[in-house]
PLY file of the C-alpha trace (Angstrom):
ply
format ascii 1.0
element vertex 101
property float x
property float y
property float z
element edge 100
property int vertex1
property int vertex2
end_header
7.66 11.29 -16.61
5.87 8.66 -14.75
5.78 5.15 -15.79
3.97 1.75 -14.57
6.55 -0.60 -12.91
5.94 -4.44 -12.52
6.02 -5.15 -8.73
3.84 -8.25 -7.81
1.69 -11.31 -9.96
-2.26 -10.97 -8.77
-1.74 -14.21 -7.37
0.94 -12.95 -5.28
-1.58 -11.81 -2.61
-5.21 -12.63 -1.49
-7.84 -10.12 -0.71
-7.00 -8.55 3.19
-3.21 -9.31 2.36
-0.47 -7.11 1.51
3.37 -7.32 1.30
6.40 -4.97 0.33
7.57 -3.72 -2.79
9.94 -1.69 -4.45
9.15 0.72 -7.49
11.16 3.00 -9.42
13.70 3.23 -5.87
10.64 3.99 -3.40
9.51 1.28 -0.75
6.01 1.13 -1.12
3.31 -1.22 1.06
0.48 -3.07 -1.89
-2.74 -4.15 -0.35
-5.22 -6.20 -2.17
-8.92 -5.72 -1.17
-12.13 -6.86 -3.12
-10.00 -8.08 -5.74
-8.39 -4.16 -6.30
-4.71 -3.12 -5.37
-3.89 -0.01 -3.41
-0.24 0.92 -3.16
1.20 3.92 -1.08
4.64 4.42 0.99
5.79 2.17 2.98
6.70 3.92 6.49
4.23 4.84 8.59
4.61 8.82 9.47
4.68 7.61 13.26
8.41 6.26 13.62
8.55 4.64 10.00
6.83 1.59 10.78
7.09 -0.85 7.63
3.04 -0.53 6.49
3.10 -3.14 4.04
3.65 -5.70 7.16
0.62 -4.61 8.96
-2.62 -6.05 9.38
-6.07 -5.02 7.08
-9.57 -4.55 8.43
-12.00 -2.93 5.97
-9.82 -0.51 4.06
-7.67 0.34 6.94
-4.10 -1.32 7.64
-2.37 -0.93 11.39
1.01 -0.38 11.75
2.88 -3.62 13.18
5.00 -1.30 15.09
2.42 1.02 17.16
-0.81 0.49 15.95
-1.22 3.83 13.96
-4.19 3.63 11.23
-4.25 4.58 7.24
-6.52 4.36 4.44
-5.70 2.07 2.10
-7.39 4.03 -0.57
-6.30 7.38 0.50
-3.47 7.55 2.75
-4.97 9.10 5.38
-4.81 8.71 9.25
-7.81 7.46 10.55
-7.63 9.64 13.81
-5.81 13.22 11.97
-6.73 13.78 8.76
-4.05 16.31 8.17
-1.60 13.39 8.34
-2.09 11.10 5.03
0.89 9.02 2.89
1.66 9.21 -0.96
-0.36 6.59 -2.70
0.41 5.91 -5.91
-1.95 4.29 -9.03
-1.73 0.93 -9.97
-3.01 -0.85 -12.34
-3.46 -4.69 -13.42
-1.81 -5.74 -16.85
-2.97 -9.36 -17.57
-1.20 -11.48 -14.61
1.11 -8.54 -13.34
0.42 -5.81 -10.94
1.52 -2.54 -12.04
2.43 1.04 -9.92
3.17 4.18 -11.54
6.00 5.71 -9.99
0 1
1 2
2 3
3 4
4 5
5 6
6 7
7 8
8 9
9 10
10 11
11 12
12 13
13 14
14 15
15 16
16 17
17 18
18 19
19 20
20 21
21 22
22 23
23 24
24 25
25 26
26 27
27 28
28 29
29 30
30 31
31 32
32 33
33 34
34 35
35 36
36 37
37 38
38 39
39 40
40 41
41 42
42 43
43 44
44 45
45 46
46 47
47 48
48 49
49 50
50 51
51 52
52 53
53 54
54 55
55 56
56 57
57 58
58 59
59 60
60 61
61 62
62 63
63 64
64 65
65 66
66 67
67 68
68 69
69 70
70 71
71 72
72 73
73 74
74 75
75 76
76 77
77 78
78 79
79 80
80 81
81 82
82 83
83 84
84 85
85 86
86 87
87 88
88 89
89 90
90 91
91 92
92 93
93 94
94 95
95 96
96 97
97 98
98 99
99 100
């Protein structure tokens, strides 16, 4: 059964930033945009690429390692829409940032 896991504080991150985080055993990349967080796995589908590290414009985040592109909001590939991550809810319990896993 899926629960909500604690991973971050809102304040953790500003809007356009995002960081690593482990849930539940699963490396997962949290972006905060507009004042919403969007959580998904972690390695790009490239070579593995840690997401979480790379760099938001609009509601896509590159890869630091080779520049591949994903929707925050849905996982997908910006260039091959058959390629697309898990993303995972989350939700935001007074102060804490919460991902069901």
């Amino acid at each position: 059964m899926a629960e909500f896991v604690k991973v971050a504080k809102k304040g953790d991150l500003k809007d356009g930033e995002g960081k690593v985080v482990e849930a539940g055993g699963k490396e997962l990349a949290l972006f905060r945009q507009n004042g919403q967080f969007f959580a998904f796995d972690n390695a790009c589908l490239h070579a593995g690429g840690p997401l979480g590290e790379g760099a938001l414009e609009d509601v896509f985040v590159t890869c630091p390692w080779h520049g591949w592109k994903y929707n925050i909001k849905n996982g997908q590939n910006d260039l091959d829409e058959t390629l697309k991550l898990k993303t995972y809810k989350t939700k935001v319990h007074g102060e804490d940032v919460m991902i069901e896993v």
